[in-house]
C-alpha positions in Angstrom: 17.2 -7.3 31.0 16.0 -4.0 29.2 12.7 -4.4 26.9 15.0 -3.7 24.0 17.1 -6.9 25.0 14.0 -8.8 25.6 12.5 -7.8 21.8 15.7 -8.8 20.3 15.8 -12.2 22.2 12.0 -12.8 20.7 13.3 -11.9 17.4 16.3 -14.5 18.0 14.1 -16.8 19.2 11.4 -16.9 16.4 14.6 -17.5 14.0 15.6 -20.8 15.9 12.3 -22.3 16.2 11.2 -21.7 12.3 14.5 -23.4 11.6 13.9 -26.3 14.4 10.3 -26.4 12.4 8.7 -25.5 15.6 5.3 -23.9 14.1 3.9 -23.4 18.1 6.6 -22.2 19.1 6.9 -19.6 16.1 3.4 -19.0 16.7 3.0 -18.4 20.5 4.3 -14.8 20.6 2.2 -13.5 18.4 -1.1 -12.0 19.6 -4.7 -13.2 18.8 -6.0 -10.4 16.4 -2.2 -10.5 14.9 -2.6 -9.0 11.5 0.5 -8.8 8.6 1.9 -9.0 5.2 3.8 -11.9 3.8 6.6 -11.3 1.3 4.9 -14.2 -0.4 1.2 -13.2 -1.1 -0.6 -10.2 -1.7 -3.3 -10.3 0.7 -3.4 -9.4 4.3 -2.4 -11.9 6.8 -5.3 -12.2 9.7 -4.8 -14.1 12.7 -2.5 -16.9 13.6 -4.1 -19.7 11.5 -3.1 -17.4 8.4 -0.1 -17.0 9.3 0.6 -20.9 10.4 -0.1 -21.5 6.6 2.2 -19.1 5.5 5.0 -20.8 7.7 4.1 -23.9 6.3 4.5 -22.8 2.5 7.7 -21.6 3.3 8.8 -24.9 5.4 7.4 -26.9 2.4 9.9 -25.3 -0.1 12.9 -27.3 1.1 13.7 -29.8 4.1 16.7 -27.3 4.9 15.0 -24.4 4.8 17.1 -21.6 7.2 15.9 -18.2 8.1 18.3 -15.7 9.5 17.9 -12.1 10.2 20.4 -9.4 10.2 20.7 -5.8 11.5 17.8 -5.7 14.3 16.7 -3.0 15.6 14.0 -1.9 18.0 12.7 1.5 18.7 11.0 1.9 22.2 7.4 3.6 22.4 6.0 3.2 26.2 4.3 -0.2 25.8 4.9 -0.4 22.0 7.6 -1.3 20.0 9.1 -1.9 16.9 11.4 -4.4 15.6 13.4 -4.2 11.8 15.7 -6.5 10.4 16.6 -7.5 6.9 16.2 -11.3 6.2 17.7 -14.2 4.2 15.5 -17.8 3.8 17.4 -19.8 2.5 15.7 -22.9 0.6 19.1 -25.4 -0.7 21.0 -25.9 -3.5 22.1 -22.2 -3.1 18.6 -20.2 -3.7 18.3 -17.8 -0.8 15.6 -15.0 -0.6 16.2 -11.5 1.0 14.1 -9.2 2.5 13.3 -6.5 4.9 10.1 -6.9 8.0 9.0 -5.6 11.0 7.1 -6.8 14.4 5.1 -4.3 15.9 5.3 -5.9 19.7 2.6 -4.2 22.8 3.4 -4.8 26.0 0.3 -7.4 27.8 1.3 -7.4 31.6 5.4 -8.6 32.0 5.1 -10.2 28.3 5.3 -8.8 24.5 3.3 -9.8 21.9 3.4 -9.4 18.6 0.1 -7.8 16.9 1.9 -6.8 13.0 3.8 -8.2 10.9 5.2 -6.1 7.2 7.9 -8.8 5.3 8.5 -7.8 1.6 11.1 -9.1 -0.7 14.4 -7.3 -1.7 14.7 -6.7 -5.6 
């Protein structure tokens, strides 16, 4: 497997386990000093604790809440790289929210881990 399969498999991956609910799962690829920006809060995301909460606000919007993402692509770097899709949560009764993010993933021995996170909404 190629890095660039491995990144999108850790993309895919991250969409099953926020739909299975899996917050340690969701959160285990991301690195300690992980720093982003939600699509649901001004502020700057700082570390996996911040970002568990922001999971959680999104899982407590619906019981069937589904996240999909479409279009990945990763771009290559040596021991960097970068991951953009455009997403879709879906919430029920038919209200879905779209958007665009990006991982920044470094290479940490045979893994990848994530260390930013950029999600802002569509208009």
């Amino acid at each position: 497997m190629t890095a660039r399969e491995h990144i999108l498999r850790l993309e895919r991956r991250q969409e099953r386990d926020f739909n299975r609910r899996n917050l340690k799962a969701c959160l285990a690829p991301f690195a300690p000093g992980f720093v982003g920006f939600s699509s649901t809060r001004h502020d700057r995301i700082a570390g996996r604790a911040a970002l568990k909460k922001t999971f959680q606000h999104y899982l407590r919007q619906s019981p069937r809440v589904r996240y999909r993402i479409a279009q990945p692509r990763v771009q290559m770097f040596g021991g960097t790289a970068v991951a953009s899709f455009y997403w879709t949560v879906e919430l029920g009764g038919g209200h879905r929210v779209r958007g665009r993010g990006s991982h920044v993933f470094i290479r940490r021995g045979r893994s990848w881990r994530i260390v930013h996170e950029h999600f802002s909404r569509l208009p």
